[in-house]
Backbone as a ProteinNet text record, in pm:
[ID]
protein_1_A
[PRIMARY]
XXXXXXXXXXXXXXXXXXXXXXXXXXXXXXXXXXXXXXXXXXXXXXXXXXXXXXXXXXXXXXXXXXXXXXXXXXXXXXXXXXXXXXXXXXXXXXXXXXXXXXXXXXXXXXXXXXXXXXXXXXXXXXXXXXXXXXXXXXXXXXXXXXXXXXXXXXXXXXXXXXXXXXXXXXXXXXXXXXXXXXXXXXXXXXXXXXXXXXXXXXXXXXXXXXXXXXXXXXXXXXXXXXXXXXXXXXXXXXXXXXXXXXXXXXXXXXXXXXXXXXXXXXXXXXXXXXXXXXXXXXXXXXXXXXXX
[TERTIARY]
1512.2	1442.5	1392.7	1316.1	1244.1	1293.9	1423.6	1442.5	1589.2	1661.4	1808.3	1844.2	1957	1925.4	2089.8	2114.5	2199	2248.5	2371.7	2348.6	2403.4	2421.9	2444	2507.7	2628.2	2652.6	2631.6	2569.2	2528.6	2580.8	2632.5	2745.2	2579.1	2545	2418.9	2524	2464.7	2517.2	2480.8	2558.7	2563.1	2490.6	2410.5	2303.3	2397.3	2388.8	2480.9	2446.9	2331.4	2304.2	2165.9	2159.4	2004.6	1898.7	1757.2	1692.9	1588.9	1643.1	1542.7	1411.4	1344.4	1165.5	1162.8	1001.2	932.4	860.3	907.4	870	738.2	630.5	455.1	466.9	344.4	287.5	187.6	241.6	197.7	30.2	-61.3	-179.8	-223.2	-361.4	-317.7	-461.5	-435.3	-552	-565.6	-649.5	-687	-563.2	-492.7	-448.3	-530.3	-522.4	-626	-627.7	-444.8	-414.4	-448.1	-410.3	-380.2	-513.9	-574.8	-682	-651.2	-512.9	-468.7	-457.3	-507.1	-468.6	-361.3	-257.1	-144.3	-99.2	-4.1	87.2	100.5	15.3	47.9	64.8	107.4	168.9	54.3	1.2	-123.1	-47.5	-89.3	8.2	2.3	94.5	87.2	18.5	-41.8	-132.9	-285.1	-320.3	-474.3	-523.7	-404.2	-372.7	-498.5	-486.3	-583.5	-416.8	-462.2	-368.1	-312.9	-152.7	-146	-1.4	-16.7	111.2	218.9	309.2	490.6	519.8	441.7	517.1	450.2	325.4	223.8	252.6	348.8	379.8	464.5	574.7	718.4	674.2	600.4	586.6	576.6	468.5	377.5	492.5	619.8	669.8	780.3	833.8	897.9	841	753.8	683.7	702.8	678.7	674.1	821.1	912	1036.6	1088.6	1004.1	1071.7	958.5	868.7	853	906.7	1003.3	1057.8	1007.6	908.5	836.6	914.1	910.5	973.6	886.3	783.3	635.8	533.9	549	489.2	356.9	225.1	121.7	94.1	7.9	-54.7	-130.3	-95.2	-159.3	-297.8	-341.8	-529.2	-583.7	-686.4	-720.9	-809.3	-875.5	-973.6	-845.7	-696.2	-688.7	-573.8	-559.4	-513.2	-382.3	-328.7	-202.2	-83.5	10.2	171.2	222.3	272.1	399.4	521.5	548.2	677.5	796.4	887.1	979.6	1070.7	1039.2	1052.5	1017.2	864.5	803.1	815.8	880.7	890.6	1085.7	1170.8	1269.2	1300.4	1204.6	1202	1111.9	1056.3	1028.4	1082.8	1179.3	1223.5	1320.7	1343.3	1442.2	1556.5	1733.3	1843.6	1812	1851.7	1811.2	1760.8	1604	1528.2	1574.1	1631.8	1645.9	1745.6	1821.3	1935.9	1894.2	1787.6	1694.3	1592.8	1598.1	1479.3	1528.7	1684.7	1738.5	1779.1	1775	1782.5	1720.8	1594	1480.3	1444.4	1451.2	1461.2	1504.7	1676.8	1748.1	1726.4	1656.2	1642.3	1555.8	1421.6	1330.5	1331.8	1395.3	1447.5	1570.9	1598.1	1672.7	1627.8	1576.7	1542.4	1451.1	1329.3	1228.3	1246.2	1346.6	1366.1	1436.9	1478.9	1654	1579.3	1640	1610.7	1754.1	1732.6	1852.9	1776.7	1892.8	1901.3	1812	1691.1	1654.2	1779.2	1882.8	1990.8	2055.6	2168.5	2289.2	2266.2	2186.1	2151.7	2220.5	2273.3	2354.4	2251	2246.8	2118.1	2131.5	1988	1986.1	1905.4	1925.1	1846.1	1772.4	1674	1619.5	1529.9	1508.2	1459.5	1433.8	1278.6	1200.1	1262.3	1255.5	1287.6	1147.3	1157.9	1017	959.7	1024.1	908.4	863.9	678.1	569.9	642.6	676.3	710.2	619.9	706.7	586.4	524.4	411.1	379.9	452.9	510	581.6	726.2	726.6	853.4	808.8	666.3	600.2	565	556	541.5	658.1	780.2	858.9	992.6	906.7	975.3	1015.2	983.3	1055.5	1141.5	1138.3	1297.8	1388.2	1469.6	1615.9	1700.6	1838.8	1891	2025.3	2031.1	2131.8	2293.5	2380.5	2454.4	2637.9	2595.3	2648.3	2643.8	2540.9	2503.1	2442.6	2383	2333.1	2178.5	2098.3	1991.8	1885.5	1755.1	1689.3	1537.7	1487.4	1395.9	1346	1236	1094	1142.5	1165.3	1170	1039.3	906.1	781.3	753.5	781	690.8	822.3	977	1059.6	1100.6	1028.9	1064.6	1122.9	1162.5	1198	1149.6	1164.1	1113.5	1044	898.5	791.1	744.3	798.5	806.2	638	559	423.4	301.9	322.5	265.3	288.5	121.8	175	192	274	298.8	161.4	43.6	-73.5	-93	-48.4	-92.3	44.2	149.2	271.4	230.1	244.9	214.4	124.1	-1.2	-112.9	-47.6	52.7	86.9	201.8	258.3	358.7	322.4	179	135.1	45.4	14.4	-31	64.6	186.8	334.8	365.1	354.2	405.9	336	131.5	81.7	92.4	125.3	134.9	257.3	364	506.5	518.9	391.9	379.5	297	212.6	103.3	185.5	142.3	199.9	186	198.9	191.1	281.6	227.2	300.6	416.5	392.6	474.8	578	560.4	689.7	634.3	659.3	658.8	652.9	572.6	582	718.8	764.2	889.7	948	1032.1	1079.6	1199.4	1198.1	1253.6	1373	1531.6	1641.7	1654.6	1733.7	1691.4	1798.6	1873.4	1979.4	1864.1	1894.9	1863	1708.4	1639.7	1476.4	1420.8	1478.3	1423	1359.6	1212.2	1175.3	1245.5	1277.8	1300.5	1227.3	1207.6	1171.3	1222.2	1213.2	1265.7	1207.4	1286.8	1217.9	1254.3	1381.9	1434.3	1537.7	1604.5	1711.5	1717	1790.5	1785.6	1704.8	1721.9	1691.9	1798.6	1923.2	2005.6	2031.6	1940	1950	2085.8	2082.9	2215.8	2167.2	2147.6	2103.4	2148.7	2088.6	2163.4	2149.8	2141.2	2168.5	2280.1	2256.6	2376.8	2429.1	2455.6	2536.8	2466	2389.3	2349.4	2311.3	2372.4	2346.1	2213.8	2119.2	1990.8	1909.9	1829.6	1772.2	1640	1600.4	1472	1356.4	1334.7	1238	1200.7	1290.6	1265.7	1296.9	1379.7	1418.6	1560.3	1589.1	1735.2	1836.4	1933.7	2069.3	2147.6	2216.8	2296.5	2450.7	2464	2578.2	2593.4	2726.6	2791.3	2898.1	2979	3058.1	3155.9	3253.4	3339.7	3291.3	3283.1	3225.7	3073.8	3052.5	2874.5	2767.5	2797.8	2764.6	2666.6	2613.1	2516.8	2411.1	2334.1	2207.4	2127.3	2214.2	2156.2	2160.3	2227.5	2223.4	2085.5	2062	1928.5	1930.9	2054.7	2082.3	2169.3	2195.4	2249.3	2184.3	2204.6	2161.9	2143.1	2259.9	2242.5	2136.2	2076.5	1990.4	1872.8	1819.9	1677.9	1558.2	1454.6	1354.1	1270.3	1270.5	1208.5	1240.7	1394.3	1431.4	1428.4	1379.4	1361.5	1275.7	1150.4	1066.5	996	953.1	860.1	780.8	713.1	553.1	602.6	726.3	760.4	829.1	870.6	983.5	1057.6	998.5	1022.6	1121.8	1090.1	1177.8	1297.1	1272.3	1352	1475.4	1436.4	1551.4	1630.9	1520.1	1574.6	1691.5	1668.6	1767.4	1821.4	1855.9	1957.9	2055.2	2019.7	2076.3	2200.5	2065.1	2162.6	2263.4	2285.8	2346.9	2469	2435.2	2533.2	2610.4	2539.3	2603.1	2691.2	2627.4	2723.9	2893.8	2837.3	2991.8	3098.7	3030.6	3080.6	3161.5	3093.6	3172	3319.6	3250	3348.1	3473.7	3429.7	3549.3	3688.9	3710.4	3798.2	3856.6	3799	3879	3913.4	3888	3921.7	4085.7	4070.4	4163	4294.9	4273.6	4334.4	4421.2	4317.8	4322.8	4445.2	4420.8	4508	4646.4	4656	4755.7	4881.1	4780.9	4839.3	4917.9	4831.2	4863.3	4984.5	4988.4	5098.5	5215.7	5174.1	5353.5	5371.6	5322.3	5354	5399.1	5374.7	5451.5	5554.9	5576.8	5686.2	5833.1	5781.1	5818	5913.8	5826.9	5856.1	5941.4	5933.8	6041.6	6132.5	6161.9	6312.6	6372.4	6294.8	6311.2	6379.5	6291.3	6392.2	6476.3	6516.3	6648.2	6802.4	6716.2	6854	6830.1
3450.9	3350.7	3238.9	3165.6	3024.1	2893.8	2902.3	2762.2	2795.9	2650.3	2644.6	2556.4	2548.1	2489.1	2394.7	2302	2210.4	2166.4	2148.6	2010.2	1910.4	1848.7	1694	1634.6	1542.2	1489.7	1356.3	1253.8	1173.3	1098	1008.8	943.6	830	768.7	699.5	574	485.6	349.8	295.2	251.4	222.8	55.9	103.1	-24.6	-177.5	-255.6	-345.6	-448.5	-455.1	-610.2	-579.1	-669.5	-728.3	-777.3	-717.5	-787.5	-919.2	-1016.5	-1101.3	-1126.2	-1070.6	-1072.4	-1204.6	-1202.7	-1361.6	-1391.1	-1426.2	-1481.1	-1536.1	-1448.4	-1509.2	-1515.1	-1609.6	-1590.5	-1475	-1438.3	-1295.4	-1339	-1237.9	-1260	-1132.4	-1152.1	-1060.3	-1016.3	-850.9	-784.9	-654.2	-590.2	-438.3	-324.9	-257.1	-180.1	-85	-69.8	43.1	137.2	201.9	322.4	403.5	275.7	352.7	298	211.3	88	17.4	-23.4	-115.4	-278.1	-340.7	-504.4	-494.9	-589.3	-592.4	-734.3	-815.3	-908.5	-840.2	-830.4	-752	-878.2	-853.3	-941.2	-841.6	-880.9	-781.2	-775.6	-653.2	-560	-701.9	-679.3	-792.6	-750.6	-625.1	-591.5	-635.2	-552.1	-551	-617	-671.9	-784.4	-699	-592.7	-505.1	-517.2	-499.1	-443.8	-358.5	-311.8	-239.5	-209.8	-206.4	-250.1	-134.1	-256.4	-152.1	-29.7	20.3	158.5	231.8	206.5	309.5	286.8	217.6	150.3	249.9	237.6	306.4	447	505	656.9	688.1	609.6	639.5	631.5	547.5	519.6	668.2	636	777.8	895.3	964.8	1066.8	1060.4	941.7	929.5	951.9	893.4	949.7	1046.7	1124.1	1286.7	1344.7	1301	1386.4	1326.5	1271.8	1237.8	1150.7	1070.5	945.2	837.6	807.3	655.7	554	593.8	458.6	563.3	461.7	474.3	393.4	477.6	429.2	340.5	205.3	182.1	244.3	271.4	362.8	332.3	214.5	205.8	301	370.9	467.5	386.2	327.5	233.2	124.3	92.1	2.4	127.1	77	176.9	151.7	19.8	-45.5	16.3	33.3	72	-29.4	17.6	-122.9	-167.5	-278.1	-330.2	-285.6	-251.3	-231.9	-298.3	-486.3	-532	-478.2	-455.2	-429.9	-312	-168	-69	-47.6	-145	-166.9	-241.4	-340.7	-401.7	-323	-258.9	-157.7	-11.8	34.3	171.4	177.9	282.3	276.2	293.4	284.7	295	386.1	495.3	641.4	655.8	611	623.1	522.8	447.7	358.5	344.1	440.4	505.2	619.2	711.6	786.7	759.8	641.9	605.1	538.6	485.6	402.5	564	641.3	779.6	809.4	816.8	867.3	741.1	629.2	544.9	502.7	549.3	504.6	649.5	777.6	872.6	862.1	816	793.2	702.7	632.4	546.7	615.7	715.5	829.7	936.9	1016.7	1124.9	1207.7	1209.4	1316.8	1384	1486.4	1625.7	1661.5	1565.5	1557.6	1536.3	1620.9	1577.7	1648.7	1561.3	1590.1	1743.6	1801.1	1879.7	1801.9	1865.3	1824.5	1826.8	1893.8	1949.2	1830	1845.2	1790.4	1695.2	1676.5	1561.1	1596.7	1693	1724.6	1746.3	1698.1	1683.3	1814.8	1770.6	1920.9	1889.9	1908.7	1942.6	2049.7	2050.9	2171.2	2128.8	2260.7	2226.6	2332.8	2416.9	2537.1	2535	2646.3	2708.6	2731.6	2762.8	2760.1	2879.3	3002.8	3163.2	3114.3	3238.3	3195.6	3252.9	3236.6	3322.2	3451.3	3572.3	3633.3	3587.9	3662.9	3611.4	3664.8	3728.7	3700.3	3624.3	3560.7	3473.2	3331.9	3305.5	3174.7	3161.2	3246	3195.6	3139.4	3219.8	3120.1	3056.6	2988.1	2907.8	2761.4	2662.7	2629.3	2654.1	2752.9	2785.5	2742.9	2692.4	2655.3	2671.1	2731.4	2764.7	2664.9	2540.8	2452	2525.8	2489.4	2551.5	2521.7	2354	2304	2354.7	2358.2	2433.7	2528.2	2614.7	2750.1	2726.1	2609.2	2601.9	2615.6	2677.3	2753.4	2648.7	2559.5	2466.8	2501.2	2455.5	2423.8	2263.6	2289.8	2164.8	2100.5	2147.1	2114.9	2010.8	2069.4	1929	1913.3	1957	1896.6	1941.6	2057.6	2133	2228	2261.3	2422.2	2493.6	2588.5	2698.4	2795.8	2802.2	2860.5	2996.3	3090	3215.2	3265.7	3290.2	3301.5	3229.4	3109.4	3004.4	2860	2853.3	2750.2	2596.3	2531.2	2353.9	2291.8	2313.9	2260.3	2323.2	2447.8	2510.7	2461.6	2439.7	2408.3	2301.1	2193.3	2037.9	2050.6	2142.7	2111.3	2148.4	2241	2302.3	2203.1	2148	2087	1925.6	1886.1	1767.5	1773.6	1905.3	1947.4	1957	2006.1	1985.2	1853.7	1809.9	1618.5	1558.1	1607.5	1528.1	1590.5	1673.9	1772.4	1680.9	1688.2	1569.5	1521	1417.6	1230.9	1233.4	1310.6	1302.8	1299.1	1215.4	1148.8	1234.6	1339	1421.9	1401.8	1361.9	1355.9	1240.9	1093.8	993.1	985.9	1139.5	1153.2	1234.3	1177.1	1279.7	1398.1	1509.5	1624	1697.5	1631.5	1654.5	1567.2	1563.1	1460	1479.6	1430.6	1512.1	1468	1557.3	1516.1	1422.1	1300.8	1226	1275.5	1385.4	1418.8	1542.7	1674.9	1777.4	1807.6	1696.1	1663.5	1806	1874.2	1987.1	1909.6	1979.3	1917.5	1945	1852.6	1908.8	1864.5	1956.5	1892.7	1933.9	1803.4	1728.4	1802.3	1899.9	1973.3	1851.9	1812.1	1707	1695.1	1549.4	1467.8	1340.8	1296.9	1134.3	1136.8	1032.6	996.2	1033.6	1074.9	1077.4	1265.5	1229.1	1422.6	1419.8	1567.4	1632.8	1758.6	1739.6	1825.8	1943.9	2073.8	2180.2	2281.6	2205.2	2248.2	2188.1	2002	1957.8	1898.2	1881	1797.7	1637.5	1620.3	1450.9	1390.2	1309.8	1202	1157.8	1134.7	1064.6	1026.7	946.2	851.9	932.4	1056.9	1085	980.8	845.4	759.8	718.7	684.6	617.1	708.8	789.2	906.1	830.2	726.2	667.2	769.2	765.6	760.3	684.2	772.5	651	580.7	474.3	381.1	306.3	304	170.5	171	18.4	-60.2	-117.6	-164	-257.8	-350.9	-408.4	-548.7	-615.9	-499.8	-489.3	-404.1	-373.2	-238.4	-159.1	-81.2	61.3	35.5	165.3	254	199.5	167.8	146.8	9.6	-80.1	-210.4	-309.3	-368.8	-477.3	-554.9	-600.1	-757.3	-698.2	-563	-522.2	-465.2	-492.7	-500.7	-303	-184.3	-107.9	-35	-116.4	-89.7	-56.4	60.9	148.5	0.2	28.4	-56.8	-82	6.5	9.2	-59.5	-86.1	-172.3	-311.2	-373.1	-518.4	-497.1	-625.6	-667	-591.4	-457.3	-353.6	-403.4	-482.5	-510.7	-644.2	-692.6	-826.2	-768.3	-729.3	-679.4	-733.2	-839.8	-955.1	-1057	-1078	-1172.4	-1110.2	-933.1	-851.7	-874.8	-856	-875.2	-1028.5	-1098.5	-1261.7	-1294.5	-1211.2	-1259	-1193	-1021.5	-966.9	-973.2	-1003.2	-1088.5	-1184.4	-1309.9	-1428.8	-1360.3	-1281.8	-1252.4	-1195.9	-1092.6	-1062.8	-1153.8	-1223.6	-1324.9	-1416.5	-1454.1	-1562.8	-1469	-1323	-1236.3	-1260.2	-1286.2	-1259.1	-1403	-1497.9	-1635.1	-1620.4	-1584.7	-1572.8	-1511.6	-1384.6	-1308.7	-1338.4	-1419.7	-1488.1	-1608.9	-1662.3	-1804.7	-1684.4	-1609.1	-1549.6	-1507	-1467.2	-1380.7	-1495.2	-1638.8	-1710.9	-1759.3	-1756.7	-1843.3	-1772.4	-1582.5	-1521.6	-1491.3	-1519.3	-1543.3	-1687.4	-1728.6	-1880.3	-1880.2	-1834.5	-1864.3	-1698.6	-1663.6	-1586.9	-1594.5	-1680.8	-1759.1	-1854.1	-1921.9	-2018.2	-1942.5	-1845.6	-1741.1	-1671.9	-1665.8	-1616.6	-1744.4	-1882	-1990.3	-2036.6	-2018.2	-2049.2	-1934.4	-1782.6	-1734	-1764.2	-1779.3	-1829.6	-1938.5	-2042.1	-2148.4	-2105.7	-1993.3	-1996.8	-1890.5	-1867.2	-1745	-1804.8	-1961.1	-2068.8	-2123
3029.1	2950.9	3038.5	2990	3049	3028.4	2952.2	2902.5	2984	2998.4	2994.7	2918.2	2795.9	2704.9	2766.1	2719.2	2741.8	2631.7	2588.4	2453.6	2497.8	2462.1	2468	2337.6	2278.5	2224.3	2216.2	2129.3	2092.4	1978.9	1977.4	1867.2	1806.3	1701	1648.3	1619	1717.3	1661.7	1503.3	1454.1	1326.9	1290	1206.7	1184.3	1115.6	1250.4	1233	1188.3	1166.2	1008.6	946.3	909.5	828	964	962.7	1020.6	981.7	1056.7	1006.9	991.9	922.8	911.4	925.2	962.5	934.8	820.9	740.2	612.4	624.4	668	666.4	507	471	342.6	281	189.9	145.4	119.4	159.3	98.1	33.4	-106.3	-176.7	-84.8	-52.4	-9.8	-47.6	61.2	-4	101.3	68.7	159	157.2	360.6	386.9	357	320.7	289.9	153.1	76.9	-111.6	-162.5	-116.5	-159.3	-269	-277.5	-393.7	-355.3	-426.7	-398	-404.2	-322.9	-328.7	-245.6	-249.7	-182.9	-37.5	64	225.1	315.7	415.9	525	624.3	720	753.8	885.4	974	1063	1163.4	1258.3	1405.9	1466	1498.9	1593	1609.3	1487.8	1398.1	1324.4	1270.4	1158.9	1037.3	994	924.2	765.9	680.8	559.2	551.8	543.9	502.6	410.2	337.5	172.5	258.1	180	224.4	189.3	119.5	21.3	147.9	159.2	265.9	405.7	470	558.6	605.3	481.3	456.6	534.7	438.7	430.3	564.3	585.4	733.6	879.4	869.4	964.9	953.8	816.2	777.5	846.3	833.6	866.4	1010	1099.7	1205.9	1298.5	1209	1253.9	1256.8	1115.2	1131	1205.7	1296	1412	1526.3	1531	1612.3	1760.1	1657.4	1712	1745.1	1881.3	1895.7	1975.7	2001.9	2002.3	1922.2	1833.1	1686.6	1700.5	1690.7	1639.1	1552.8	1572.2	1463.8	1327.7	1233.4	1087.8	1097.1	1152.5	1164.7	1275.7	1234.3	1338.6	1427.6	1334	1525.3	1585.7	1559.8	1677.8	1745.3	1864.2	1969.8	1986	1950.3	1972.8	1927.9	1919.2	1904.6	1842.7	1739.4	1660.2	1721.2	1741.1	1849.3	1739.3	1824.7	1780.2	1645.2	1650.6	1488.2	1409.9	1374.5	1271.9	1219.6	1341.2	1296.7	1213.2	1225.1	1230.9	1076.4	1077.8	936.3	796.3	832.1	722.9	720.8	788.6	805.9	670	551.3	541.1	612	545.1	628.5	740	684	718.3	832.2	817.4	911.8	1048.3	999.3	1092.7	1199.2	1122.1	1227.5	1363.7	1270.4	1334.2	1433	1388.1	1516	1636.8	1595.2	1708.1	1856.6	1760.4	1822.7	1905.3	1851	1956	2028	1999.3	2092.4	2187.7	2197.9	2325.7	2373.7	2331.4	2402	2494.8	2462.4	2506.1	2659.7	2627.8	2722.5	2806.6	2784.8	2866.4	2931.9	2828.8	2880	2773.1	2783.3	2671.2	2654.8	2710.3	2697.5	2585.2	2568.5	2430.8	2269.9	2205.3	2082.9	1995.4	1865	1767.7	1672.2	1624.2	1515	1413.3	1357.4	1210.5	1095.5	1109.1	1003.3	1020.5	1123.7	1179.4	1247.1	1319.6	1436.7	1561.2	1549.9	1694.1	1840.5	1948.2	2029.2	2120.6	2179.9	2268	2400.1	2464.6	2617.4	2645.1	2653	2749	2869.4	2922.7	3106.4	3078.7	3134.7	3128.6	3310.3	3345	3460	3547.7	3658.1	3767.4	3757.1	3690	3678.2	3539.4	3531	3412.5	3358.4	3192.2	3069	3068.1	2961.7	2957.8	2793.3	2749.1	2636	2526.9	2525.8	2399.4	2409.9	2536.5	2529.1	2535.3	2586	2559.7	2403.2	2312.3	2205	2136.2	2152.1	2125.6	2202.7	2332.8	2444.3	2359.2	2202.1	2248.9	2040.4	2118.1	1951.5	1995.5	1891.6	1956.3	1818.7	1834.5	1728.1	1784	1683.9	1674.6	1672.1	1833.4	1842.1	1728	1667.7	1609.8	1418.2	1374.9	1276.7	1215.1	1385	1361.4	1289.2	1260.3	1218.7	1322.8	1310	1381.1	1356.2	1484.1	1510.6	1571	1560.5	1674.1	1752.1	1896.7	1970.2	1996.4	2033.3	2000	1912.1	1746.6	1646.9	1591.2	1596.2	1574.5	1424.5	1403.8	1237.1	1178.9	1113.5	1094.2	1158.3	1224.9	1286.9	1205.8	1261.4	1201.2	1224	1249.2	1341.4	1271.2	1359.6	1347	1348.3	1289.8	1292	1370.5	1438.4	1578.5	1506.3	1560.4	1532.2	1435.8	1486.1	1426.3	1274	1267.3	1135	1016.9	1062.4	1057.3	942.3	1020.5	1007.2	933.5	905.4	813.4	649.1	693.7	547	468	595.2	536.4	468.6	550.2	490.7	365.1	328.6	210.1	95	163.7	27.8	48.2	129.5	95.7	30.4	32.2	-63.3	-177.2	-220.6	-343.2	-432.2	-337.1	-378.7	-420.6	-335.2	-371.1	-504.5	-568.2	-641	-803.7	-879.8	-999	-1114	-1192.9	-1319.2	-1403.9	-1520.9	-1638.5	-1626.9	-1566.7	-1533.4	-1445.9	-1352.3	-1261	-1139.9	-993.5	-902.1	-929.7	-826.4	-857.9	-800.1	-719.5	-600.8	-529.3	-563.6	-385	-350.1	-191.3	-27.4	-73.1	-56.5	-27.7	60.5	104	228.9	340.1	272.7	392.4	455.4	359.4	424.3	419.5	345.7	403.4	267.6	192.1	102.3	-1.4	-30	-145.7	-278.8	-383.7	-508.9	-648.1	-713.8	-876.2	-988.8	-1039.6	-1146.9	-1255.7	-1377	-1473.5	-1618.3	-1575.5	-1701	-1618.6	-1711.3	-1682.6	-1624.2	-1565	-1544.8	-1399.5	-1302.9	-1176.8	-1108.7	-1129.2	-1058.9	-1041.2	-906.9	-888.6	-740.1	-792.7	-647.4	-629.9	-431.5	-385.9	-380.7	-401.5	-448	-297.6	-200.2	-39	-12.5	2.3	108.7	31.8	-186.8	-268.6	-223.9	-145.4	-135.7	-261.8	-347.8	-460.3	-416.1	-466	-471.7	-555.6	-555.4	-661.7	-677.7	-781.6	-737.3	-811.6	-829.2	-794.5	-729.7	-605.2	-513.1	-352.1	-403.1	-279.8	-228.8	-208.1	-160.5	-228.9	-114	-149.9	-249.7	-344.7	-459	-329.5	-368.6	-269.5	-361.4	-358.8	-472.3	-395.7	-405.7	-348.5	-504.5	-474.8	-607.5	-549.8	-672.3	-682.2	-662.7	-640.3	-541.7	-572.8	-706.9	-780.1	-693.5	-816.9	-725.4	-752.1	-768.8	-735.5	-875.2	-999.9	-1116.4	-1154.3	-1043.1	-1067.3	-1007.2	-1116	-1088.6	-953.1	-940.6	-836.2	-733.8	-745.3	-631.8	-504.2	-355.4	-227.2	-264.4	-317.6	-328.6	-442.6	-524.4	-607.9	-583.2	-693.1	-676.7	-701.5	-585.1	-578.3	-658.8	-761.9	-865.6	-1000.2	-993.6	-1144	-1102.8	-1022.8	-985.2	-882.8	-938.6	-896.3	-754.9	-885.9	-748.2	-668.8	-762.4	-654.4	-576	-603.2	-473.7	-406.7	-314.7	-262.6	-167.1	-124.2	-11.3	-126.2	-257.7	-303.8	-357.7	-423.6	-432.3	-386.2	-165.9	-135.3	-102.7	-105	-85.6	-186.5	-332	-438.4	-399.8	-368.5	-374.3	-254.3	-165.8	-63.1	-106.6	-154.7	-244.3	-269.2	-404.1	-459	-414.5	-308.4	-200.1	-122.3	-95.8	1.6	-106.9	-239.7	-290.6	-371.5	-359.7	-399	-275.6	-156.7	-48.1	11.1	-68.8	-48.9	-122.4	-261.5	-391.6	-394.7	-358.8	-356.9	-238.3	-159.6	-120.8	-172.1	-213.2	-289.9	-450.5	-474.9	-614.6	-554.7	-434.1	-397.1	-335.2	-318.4	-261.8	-438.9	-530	-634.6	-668.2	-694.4	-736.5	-673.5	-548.9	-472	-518	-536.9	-586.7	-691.5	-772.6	-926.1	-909.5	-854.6	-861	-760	-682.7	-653.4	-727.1	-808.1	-926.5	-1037.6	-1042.4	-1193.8	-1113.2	-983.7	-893	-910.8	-903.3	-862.9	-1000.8	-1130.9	-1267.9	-1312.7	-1293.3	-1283.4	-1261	-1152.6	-1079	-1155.1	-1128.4	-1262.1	-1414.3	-1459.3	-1603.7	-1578.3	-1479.1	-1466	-1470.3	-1348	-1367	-1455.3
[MASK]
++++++++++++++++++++++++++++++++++++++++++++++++++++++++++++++++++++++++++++++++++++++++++++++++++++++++++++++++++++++++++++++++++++++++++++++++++++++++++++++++++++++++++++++++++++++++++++++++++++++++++++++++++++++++++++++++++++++++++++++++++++++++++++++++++++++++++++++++++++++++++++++++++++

């Protein structure tokens, strides 16, 4: 063969706070993408429009090809998004993913994670030509961690027949097929673990993936997460809540309150816990008291 394949283990640092955006003033414009007026903060580069939802997608997409200098979405400017901007609109998810290909990048190009597992891989092609039927599929790689069978190339399922370009055309034809609105509901949407499309025939928002069991919100595609005290996926004012039951089209004040809100549980719940401490060595204290 032509390749020597290597793996490599890779532990993903865990996304350790909130990033602080810069609170520009929203202006209402046209996004280039959807062509909807909307509240946009216009890119740092191009300073051209372009609304969060279409932002989202676009950076999304970009991570699952395992992009880590990410294009500007405007086709006439040439520029790359700095690393903030691609950081403050990523979901979680993605954002773990990209810190991936990022400190890879800054390592070594050769490496990439499992689409499945994330488990990474090395390869190095060797100095004799392939022959052709081993250059077609020089760069398969069958994940030695979960046995799943990729294209290291565009970073996808493995397409046995069909090259990366024809790939990508089919698959951006089922994503727009997905995204497209019938009868008041997505036609599909992506597990965010194991990336499978699914649809919704009836029932609530709260689908489970019938590959990897992942809980997910199919409105919004998130993961359901709930905390005590901090509720979930179905709560309005919660940091874990679907984007859609509070204030869709703001989403900048969205999270400013739900923040608040977080932050003022987060004061609270210690003096609750001091209070109850208290008041229960005083019913400890008054015991004793009426025993003598």
């Amino acid at each position: 063969g032509g390749i020597e394949v290597l793996d490599v283990y890779l532990l993903p640092e865990p996304f350790s706070g909130l990033l602080g955006g810069d609170f520009a003033p929203l202006l209402l414009l046209s996004c280039r993408v959807c062509l909807e007026e909307k509240r946009i903060q216009p890119l740092p580069c191009c300073k051209k429009a372009v609304c969060e939802e279409c932002l989202q997608r676009y950076l999304s997409a970009q991570v699952q090809l395992g992009q880590a200098d990410i294009k500007c979405p405007i086709t006439e400017c040439s520029e790359h998004l700095d690393e903030t901007t691609v950081l403050y609109n990523l979901p979680h998810d993605d954002i773990i993913k990209y810190k991936y290909f990022l400190e890879l990048s800054r390592i070594d190009s050769s490496t990439k994670p499992c689409p499945q597992c994330k488990h990474f891989t090395t390869f190095r092609r060797r100095g004799h030509i392939p022959t052709p039927a081993k250059l077609e599929n020089k760069y398969k790689i069958q994940c030695p961690s979960c046995q799943f069978v990729w294209c290291f190339k565009c970073h996808s399922p493995w397409h046995e027949g069909v090259n990366c370009k024809e790939y990508k055309k089919g698959d951006k034809l089922l994503r727009h097929w997905a995204n497209e609105i019938e009868h008041g509901q997505r036609n599909a949407q992506k597990c965010p673990k194991c990336k499978i499309h699914i649809q919704r025939t009836e029932g609530c928002d709260h689908m489970t993936c019938s590959q990897c069991n992942t809980n997910f919100c199919y409105r919004c595609g998130e993961r359901y997460r709930q905390l005590r005290f901090f509720g979930d996926h179905t709560s309005n004012l919660s940091i874990f809540g679907c984007k859609y039951r509070y204030l869709p089209e703001r989403p900048h004040l969205r999270r400013l309150v739900r923040g608040s809100v977080c932050a003022g549980k987060l004061l609270i719940t210690p003096l609750i816990l001091v209070l109850g401490l208290a008041l229960g060595a005083v019913a400890v204290v008054i015991g004793k008291n009426c025993m003598n």
